[in-house]
C-alpha positions as CSV (number, residue, x, y, z in Angstrom):
1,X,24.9,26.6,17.8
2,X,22.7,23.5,17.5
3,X,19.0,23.7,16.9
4,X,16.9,21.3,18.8
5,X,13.4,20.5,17.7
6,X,11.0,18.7,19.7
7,X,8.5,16.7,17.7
8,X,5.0,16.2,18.9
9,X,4.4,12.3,18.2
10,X,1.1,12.2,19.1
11,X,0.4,14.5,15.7
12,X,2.4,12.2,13.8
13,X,0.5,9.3,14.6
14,X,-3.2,11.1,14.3
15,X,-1.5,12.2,10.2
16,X,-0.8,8.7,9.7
17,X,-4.2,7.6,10.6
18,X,-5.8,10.0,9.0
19,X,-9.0,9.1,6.8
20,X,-6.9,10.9,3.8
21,X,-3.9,9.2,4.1
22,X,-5.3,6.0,4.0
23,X,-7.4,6.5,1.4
24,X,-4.5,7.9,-0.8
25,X,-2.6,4.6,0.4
26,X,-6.2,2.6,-0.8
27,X,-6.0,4.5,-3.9
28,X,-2.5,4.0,-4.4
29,X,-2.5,-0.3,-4.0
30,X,-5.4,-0.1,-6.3
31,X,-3.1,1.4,-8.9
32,X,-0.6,-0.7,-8.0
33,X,-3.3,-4.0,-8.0
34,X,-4.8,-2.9,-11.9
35,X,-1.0,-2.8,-13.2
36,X,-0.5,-6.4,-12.3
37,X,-3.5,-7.3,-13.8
38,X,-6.6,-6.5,-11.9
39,X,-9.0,-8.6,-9.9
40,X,-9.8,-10.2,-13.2
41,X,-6.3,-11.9,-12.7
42,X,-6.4,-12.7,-9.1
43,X,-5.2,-9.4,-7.5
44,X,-6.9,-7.7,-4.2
45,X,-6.0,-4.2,-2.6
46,X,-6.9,-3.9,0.9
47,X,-6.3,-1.3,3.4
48,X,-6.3,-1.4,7.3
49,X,-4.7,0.4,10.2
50,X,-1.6,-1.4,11.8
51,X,-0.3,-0.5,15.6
52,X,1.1,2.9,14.6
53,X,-0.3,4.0,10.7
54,X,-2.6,3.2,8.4
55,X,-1.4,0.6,5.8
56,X,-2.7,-1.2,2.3
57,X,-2.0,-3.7,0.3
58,X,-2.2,-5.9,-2.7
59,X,-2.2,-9.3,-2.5
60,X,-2.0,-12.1,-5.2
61,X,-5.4,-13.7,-4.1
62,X,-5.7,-16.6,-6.5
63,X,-3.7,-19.9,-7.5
64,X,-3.0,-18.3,-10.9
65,X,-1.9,-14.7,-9.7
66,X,0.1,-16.4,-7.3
67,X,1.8,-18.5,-9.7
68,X,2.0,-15.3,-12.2
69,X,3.6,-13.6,-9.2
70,X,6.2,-16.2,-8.0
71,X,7.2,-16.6,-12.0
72,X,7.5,-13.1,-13.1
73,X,7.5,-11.1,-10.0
74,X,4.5,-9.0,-11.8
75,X,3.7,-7.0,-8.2
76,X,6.8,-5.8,-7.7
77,X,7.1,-4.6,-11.7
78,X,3.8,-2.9,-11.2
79,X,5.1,-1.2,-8.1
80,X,5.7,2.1,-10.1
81,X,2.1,2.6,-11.0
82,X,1.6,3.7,-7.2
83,X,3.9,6.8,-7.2
């Protein structure tokens, strides 16, 4: 016998735009950010709420953490640091 469950997508949308989450997310990218190197090195987290969810970011701000980025891939080595 197959179990249907109905989800209620309104709730999933108020969880993912909830003032926790995306502070976790915030708090998460800023991890992420001081692994590659900071804000001393060129590196922003920023947060913000897409369409559907909440969402955050770091971003390789500067000429210098850009170039540090497109040589050694340093954001996507420091991704572990957000887990």
């Amino acid at each position: 016998m197959a179990v249907r469950i109905k989800f209620h997508e309104r709730g999933f949308e108020q969880l993912l735009r909830h003032p926790r989450i995306k502070a976790d997310l915030l708090r998460r990218a800023e991890r992420i950010r001081d692994a590659a190197g900071g804000e001393d090195d060129g590196f922003v987290a920023v947060s913000g709420e897409g369409a559907t969810r909440s969402r955050a970011a770091v971003i390789a701000a500067s000429r210098g953490a850009r170039r540090a980025n497109a040589k050694t891939n340093v954001l996507v080595r420091s991704i572990d640091a957000g887990r």
